[in-house]
Backbone as CSV, one residue per row, in Angstrom:
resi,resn,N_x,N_y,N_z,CA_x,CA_y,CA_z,C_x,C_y,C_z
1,UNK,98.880,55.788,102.309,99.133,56.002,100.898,98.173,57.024,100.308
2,UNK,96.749,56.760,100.557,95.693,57.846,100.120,96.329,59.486,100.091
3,UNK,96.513,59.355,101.738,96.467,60.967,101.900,97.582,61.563,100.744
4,UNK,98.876,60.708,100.494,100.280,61.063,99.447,99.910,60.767,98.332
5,UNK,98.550,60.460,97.694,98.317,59.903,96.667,98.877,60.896,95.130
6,UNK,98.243,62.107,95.994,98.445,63.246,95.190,99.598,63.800,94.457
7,UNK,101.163,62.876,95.326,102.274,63.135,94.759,102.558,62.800,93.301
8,UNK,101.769,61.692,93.361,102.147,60.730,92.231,102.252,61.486,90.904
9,UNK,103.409,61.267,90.286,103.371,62.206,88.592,104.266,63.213,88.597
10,UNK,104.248,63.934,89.984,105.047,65.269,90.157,106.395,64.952,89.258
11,UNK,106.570,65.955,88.563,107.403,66.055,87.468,108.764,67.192,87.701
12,UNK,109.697,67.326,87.448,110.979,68.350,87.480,112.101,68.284,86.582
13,UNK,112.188,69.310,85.508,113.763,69.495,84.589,114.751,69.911,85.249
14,UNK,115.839,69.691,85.272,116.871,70.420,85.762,118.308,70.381,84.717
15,UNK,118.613,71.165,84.673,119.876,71.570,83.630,121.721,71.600,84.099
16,UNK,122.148,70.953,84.148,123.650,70.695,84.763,124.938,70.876,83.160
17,UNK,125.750,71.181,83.715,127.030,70.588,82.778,127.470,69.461,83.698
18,UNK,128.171,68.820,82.961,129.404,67.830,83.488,130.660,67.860,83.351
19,UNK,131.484,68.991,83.957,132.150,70.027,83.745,133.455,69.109,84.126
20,UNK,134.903,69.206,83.775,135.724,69.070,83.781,136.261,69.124,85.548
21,UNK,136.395,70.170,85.920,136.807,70.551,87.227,136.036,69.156,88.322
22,UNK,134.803,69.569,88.199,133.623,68.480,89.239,134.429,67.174,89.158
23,UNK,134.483,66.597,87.942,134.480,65.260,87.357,135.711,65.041,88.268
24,UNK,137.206,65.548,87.797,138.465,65.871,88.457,138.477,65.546,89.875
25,UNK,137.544,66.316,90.403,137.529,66.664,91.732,137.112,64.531,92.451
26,UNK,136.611,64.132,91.706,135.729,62.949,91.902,136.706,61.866,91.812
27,UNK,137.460,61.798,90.842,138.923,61.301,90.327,139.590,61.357,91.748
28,UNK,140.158,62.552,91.967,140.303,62.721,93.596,140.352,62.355,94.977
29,UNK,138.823,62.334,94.665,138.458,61.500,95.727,138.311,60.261,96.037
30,UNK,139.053,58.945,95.147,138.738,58.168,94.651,140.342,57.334,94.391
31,UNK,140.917,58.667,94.485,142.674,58.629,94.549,143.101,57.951,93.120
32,UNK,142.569,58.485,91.997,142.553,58.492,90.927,143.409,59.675,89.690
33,UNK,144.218,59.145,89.391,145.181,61.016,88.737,143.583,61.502,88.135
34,UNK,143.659,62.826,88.524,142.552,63.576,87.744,142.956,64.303,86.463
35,UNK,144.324,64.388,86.222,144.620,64.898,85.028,144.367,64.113,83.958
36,UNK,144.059,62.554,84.132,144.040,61.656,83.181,142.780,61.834,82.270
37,UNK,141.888,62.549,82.606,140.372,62.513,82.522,140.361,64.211,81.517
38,UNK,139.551,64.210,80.793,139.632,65.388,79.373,138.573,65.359,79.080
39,UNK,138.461,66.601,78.884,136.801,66.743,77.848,136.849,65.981,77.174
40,UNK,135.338,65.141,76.787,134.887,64.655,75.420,135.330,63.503,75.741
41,UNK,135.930,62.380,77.116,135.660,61.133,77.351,134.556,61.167,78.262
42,UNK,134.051,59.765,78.389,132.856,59.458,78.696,133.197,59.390,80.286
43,UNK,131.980,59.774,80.926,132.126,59.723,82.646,131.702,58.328,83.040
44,UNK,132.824,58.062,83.988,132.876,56.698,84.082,131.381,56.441,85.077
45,UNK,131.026,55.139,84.711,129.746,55.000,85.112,129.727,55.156,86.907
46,UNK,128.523,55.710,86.677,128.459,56.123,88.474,128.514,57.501,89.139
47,UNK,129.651,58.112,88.575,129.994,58.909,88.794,129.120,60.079,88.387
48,UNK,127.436,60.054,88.056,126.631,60.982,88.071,126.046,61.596,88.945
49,UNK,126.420,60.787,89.966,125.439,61.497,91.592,126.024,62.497,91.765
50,UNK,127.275,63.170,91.248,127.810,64.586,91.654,127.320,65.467,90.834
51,UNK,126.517,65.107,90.129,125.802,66.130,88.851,124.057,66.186,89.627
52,UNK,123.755,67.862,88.935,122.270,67.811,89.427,122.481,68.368,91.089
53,UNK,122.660,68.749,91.773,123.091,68.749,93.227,122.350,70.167,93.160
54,UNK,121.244,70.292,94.110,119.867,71.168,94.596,120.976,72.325,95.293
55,UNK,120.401,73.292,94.216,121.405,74.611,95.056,120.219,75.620,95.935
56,UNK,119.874,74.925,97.120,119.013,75.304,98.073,119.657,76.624,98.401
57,UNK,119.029,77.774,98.323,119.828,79.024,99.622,120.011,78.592,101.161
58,UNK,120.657,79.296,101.708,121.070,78.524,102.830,119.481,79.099,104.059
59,UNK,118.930,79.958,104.121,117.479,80.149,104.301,116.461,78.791,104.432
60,UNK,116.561,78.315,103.012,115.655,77.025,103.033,115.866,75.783,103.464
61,UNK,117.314,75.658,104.106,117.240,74.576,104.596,116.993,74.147,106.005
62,UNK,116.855,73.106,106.759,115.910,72.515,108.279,117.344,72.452,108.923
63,UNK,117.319,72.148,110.068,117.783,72.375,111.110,118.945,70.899,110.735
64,UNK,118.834,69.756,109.911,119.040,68.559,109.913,120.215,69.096,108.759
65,UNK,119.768,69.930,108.003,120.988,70.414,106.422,120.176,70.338,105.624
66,UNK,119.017,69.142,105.239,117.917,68.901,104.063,116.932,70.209,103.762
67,UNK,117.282,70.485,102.338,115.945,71.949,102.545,114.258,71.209,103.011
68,UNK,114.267,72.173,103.397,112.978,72.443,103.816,111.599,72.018,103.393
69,UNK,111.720,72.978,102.273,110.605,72.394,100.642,110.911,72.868,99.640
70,UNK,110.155,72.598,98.680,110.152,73.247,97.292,110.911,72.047,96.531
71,UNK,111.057,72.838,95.091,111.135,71.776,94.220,110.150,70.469,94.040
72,UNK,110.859,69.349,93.804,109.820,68.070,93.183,109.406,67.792,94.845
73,UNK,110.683,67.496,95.793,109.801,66.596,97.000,109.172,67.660,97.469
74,UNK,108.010,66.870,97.893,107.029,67.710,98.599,107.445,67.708,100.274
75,UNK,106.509,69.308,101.301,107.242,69.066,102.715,107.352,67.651,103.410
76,UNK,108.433,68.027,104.133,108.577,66.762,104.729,107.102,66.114,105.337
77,UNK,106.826,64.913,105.686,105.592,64.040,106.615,106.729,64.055,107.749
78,UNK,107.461,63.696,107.632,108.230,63.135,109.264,109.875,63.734,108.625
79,UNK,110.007,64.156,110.380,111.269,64.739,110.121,112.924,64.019,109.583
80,UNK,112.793,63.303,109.259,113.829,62.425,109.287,114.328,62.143,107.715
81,UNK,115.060,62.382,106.949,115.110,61.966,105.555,116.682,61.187,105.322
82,UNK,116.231,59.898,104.286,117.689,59.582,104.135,117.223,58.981,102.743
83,UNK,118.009,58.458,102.219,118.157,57.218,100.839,118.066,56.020,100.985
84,UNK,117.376,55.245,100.823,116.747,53.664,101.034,118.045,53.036,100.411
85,UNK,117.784,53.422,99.210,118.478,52.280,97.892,118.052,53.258,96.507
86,UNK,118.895,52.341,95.612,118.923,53.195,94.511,118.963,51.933,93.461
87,UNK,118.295,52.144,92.229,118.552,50.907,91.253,118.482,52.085,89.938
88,UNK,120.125,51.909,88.939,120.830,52.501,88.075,120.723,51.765,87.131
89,UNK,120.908,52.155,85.995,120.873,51.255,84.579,121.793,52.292,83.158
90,UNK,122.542,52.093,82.708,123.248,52.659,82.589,123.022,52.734,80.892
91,UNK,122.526,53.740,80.231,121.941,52.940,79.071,122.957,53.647,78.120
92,UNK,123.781,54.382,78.619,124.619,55.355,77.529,124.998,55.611,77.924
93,UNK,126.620,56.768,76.903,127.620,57.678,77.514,127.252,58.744,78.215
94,UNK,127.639,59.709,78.775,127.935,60.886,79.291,129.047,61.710,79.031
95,UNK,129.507,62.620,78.617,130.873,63.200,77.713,131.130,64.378,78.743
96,UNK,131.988,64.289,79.516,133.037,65.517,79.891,132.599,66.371,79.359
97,UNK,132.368,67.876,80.027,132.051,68.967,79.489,130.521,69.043,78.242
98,UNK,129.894,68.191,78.523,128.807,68.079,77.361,127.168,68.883,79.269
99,UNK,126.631,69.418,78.310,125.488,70.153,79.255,124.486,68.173,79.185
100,UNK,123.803,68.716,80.392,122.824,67.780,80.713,121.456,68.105,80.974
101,UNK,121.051,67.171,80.855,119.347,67.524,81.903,118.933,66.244,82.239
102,UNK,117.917,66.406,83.444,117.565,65.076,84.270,116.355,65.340,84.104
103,UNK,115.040,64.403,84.189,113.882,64.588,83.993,113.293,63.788,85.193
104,UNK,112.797,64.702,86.299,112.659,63.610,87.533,110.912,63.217,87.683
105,UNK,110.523,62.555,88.453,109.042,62.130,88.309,108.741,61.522,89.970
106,UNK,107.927,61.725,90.325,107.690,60.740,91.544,106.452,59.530,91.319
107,UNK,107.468,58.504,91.099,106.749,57.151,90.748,105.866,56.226,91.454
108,UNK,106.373,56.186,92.884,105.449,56.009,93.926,105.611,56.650,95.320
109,UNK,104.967,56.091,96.115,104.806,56.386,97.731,104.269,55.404,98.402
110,UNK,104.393,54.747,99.353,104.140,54.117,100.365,104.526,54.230,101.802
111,UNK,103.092,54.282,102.511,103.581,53.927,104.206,103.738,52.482,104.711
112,UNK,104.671,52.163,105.224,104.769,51.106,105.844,105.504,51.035,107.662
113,UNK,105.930,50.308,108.261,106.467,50.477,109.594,108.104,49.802,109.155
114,UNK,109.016,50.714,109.955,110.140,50.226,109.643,110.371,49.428,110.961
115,UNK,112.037,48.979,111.287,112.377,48.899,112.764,112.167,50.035,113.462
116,UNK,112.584,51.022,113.427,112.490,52.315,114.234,111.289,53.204,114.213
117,UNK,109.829,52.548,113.532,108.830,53.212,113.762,107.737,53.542,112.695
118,UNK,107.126,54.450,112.167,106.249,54.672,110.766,107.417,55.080,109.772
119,UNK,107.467,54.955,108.874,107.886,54.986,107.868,107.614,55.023,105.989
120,UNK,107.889,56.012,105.404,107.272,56.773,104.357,108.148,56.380,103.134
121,UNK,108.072,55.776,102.175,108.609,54.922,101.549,108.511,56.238,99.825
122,UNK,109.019,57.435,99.242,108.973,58.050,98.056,110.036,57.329,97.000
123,UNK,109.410,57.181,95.972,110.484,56.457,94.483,110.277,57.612,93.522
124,UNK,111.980,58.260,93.201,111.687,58.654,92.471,112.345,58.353,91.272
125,UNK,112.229,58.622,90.254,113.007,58.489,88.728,113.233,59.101,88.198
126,UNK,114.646,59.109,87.777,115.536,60.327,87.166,116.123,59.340,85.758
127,UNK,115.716,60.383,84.778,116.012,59.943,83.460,116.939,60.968,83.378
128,UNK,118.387,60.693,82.871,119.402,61.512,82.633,119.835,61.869,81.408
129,UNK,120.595,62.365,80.318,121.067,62.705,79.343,121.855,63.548,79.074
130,UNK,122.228,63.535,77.535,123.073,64.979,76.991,121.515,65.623,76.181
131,UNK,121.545,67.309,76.908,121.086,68.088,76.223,120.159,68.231,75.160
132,UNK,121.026,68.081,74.664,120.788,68.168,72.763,120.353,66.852,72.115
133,UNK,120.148,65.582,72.903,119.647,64.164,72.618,118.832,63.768,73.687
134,UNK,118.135,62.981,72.522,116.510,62.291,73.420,116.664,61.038,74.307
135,UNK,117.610,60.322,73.298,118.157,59.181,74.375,118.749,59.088,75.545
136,UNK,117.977,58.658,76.508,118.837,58.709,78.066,119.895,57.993,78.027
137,UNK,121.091,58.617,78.902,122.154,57.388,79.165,122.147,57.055,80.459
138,UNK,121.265,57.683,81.660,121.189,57.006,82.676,119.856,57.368,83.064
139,UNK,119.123,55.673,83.657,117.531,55.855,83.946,118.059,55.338,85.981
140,UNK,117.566,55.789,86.442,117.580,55.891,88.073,116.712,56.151,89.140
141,UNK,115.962,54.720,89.568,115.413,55.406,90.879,115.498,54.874,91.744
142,UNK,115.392,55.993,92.938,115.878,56.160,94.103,114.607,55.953,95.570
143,UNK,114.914,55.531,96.250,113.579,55.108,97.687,114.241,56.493,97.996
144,UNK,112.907,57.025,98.552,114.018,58.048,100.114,112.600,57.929,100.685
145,UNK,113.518,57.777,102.178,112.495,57.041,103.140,112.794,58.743,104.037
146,UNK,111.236,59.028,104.513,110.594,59.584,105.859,110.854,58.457,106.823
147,UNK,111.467,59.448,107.868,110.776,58.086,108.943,110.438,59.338,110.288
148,UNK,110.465,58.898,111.738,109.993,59.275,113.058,111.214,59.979,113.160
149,UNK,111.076,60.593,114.101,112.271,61.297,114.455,112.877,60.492,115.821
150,UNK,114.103,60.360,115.925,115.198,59.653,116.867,113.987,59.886,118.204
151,UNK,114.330,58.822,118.864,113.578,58.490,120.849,114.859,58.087,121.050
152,UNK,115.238,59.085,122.170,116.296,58.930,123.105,116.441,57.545,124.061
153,UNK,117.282,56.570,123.712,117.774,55.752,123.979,117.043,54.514,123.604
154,UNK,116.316,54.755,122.543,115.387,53.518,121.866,116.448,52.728,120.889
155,UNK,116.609,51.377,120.897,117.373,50.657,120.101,116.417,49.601,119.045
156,UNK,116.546,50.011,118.164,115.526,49.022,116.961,116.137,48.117,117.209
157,UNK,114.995,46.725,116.738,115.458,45.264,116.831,116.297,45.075,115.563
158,UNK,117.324,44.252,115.781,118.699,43.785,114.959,117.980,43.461,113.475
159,UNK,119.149,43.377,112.585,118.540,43.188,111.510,119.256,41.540,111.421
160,UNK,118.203,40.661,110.772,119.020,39.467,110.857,119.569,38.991,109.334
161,UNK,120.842,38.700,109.667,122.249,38.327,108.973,122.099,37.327,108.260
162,UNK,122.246,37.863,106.591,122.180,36.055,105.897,124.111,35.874,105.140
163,UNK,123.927,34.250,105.151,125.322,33.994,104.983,125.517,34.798,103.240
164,UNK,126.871,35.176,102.946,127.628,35.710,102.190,128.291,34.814,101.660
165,UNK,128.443,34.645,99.823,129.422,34.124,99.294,130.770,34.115,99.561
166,UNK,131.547,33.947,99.158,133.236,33.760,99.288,133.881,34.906,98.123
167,UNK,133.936,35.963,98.657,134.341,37.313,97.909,135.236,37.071,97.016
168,UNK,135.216,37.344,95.698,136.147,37.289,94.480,137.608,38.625,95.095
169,UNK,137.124,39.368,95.204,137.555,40.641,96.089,137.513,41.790,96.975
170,UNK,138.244,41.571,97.959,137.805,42.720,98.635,139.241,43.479,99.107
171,UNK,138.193,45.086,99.748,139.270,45.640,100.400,138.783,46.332,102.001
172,UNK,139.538,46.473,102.813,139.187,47.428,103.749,140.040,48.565,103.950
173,UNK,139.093,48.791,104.460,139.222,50.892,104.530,138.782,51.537,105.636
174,UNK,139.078,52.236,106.000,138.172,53.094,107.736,138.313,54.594,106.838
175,UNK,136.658,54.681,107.172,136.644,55.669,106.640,136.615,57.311,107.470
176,UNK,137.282,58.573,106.840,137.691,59.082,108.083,137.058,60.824,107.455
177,UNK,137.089,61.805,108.672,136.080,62.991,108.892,136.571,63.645,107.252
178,UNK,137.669,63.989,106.640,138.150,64.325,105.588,137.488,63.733,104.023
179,UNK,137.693,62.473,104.085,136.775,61.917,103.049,135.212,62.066,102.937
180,UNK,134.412,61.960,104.212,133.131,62.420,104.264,133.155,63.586,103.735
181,UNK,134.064,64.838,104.168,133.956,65.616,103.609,133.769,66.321,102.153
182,UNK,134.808,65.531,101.993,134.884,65.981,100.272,134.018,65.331,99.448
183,UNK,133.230,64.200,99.877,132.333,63.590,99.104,131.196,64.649,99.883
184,UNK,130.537,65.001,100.706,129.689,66.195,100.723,130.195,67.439,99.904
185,UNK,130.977,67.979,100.001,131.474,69.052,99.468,131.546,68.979,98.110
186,UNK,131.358,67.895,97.312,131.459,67.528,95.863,130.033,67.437,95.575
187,UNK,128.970,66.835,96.159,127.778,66.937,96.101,126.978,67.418,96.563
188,UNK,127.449,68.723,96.962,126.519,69.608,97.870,125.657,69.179,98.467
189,UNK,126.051,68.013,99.824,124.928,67.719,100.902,125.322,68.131,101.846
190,UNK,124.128,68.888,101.965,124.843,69.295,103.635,123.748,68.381,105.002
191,UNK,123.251,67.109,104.596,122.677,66.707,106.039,123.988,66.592,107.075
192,UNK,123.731,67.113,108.041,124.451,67.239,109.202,125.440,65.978,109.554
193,UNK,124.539,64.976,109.443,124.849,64.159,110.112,126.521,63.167,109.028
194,UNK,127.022,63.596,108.348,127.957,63.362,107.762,129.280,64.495,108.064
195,UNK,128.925,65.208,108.792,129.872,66.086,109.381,129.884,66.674,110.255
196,UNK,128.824,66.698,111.127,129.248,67.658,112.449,128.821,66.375,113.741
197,UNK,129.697,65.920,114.138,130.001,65.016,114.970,128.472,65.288,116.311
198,UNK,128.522,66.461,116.655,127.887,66.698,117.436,126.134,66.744,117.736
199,UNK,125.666,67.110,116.147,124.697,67.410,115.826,124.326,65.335,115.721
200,UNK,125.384,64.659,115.385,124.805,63.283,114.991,124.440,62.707,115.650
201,UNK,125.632,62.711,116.695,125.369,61.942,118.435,124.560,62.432,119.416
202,UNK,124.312,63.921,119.284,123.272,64.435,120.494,121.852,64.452,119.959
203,UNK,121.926,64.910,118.707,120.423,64.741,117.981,119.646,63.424,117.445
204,UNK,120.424,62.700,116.828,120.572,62.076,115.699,120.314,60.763,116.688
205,UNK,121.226,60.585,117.873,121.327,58.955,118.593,122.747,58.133,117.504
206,UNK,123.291,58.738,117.113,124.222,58.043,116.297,125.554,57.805,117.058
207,UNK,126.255,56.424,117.080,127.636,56.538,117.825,129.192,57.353,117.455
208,UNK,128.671,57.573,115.865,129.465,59.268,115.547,129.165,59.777,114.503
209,UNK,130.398,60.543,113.417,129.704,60.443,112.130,129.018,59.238,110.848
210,UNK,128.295,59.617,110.062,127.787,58.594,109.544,128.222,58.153,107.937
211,UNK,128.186,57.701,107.303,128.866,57.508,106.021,127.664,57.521,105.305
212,UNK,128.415,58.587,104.409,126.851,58.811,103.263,126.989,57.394,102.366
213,UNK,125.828,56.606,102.378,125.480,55.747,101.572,125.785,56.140,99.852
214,UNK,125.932,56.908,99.522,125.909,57.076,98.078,127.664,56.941,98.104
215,UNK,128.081,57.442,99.205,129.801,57.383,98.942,130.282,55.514,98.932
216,UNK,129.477,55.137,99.864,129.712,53.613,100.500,129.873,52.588,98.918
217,UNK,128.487,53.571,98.403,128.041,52.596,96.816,129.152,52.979,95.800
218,UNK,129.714,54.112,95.681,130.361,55.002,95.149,131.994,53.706,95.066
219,UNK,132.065,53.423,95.997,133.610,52.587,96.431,133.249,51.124,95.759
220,UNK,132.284,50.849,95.799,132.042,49.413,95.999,131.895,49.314,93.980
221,UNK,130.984,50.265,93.584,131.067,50.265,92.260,132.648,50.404,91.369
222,UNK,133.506,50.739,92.439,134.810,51.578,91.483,135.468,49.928,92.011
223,UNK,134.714,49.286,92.998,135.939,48.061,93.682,135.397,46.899,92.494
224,UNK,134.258,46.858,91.900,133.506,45.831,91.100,134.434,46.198,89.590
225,UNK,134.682,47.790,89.045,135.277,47.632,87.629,137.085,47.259,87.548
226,UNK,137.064,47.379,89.105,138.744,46.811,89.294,138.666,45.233,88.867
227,UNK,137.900,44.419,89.706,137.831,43.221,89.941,137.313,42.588,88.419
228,UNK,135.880,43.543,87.846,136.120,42.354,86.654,135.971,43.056,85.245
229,UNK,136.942,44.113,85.520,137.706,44.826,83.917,136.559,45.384,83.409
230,UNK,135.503,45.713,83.819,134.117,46.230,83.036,133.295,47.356,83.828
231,UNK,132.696,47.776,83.304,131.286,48.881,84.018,130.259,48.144,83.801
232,UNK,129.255,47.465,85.110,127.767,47.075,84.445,126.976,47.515,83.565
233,UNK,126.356,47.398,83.467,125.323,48.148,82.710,124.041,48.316,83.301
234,UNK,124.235,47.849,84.762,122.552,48.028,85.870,123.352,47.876,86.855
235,UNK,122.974,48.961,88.337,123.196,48.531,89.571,122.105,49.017,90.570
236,UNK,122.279,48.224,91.571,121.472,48.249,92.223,122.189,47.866,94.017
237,UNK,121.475,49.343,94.475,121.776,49.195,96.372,121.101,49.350,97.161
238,UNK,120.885,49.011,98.406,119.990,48.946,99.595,120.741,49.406,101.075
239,UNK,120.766,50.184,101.697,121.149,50.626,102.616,120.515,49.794,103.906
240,UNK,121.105,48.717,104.757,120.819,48.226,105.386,120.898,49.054,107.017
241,UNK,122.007,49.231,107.440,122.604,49.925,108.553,123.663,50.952,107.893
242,UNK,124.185,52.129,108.959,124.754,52.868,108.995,126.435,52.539,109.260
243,UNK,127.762,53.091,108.453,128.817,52.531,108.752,129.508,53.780,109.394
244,UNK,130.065,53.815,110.846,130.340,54.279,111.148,131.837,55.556,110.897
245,UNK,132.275,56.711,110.731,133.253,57.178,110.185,134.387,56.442,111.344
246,UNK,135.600,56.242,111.069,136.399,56.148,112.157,136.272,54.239,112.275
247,UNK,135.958,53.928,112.208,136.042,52.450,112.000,136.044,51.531,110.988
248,UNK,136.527,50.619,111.206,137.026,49.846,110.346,135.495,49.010,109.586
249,UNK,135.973,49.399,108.032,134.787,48.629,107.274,135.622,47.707,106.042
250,UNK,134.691,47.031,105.548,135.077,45.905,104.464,134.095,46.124,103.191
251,UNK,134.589,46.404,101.989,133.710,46.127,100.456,134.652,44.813,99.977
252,UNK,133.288,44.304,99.378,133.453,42.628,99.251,132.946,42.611,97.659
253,UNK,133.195,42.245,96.907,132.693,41.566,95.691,132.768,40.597,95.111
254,UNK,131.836,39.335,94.863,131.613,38.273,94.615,130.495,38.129,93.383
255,UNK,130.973,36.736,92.657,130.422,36.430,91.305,129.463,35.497,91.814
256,UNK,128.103,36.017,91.075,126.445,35.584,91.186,126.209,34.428,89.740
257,UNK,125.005,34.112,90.267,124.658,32.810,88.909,124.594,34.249,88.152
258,UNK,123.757,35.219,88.020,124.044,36.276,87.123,124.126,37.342,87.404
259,UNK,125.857,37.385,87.000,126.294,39.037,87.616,126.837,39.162,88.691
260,UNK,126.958,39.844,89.356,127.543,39.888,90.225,126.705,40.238,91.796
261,UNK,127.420,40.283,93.294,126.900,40.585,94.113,128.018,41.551,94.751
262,UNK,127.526,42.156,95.850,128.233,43.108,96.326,127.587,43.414,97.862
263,UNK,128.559,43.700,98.878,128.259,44.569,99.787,129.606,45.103,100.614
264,UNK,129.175,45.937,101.527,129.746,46.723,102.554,129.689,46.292,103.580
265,UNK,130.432,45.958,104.480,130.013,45.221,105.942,130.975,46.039,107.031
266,UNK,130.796,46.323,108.371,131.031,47.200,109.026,132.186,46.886,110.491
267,UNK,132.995,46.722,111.108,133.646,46.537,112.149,133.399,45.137,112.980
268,UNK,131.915,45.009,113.036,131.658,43.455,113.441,131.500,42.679,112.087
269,UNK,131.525,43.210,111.025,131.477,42.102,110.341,129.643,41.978,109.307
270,UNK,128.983,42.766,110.291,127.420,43.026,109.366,127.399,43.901,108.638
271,UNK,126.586,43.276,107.578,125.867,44.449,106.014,125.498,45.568,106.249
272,UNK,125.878,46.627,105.737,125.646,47.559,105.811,125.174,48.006,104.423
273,UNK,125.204,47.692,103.307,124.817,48.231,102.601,125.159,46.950,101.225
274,UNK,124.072,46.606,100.735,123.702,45.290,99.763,124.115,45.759,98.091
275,UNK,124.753,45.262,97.719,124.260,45.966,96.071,124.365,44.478,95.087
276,UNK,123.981,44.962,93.912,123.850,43.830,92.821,124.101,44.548,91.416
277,UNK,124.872,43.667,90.928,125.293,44.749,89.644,125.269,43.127,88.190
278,UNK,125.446,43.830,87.307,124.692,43.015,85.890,125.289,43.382,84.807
């Protein structure tokens, strides 16, 4: 922690619209009419992770798709970068076509050991808004974990399985190379490992492509305002394991003493990705 101490505070503005077309495009993907959606209604909650998206030159980015450096995160410690979990709170609108800005901060850092080795624990917090107002409508932060880089044919110890309520609703879905796509292509990520089959399994140790966690949360949030007629007003996810593209997965949603619970579970049947919403 000492040596990263120094991160702490690092600060970053960044300036976005929330442009009509993007929003559409999200609708889309989501198999949602996108014509239904017009300037000057509010973006349905969630749907901010496609806003803000780091327009790295293609120069600065690593061999993995993640740039390199610059901006708020500082160079990588260990080659490896992904998204822990994320906890959202939703404190206001967002308006179609209205300009934005995010105000990011790095809140903490910690080393700890994961299953697969050392592991670098960054939180950051993104206060969101319209422009021209002080009040945030979305406060957000995010883990993104460093870790070791892949050992060829090393298998981390299992993660162990706790029992699951009796789902109010669910659906399954296999998710396939096309949809990864367009959810990268909407949020300008290019880590590799969500699209080039090859780079995942020979580099990576992965059994194929991987499902971006933000898309996984992305479904599960749109499967929670089906099920109980509302948008939370806080969510919260944890990326347990990886769900494979091409196989069969399950989003589950079930009613908590308060609020609700949620997860993603994968071909055998294990969590892949935890959430809790309020």
């Amino acid at each position: 922690m000492d040596e990263h101490a120094h991160w702490l505070g690092r600060r970053e503005e960044a300036d976005d619209v929330c442009a009509l077309p993007l929003v559409r495009r999200v609708a889309a993907l989501l198999d949602r009419d996108p014509a239904a959606l017009q300037e000057g209604d509010e973006l349905p909650p969630g749907w901010h992770v496609v806003l803000f998206a780091p327009a790295t030159p293609q120069g600065g980015l690593g061999a993995d798709g993640h740039p390199l450096s610059g901006g708020l995160l500082p160079p990588a410690p260990l080659p490896r970068r992904m998204l822990g979990g994320r906890r959202t709170r939703f404190a206001g609108p967002l308006r179609i076509g209205a300009a934005v800005r995010r105000v990011s901060e790095i809140a903490g850092v910690r080393e700890t050991q994961g299953r697969s080795g050392r592991l670098l624990v960054l939180t950051l917090r993104h206060t969101i808004g319209a422009a021209d107002q002080s009040a945030p409508a979305v406060i957000e932060e995010q883990d993104i974990l460093y870790r070791e880089a892949a050992r060829p044919g090393a298998v981390p110890p299992p993660l162990q399985e706790t029992e699951r309520p009796v789902a109010r609703c669910s659906r399954d879905f296999t998710p396939d190379p096309v949809l990864l796509f367009r959810y990268s292509a909407i949020t300008f990520n290019a880590h590799r490992i969500h699209y080039d089959q090859a780079y995942a399994t020979e580099r990576e140790g992965y059994p194929g492509l991987i499902v971006n966690g933000g898309l996984t949360a992305l479904l599960l949030l749109e499967l929670l305002k089906e099920a109980s007629g509302a948008a939370p007003a806080a969510f919260a996810v944890r990326n347990r394991r990886p769900l494979i593209c091409g196989r069969p997965a399950r989003l589950c949603v079930a009613q908590a003493a308060s609020g609700w619970t949620l997860w993603a579970a994968d071909e055998r049947g294990r969590v892949a990705l935890d959430a809790t919403a309020a």
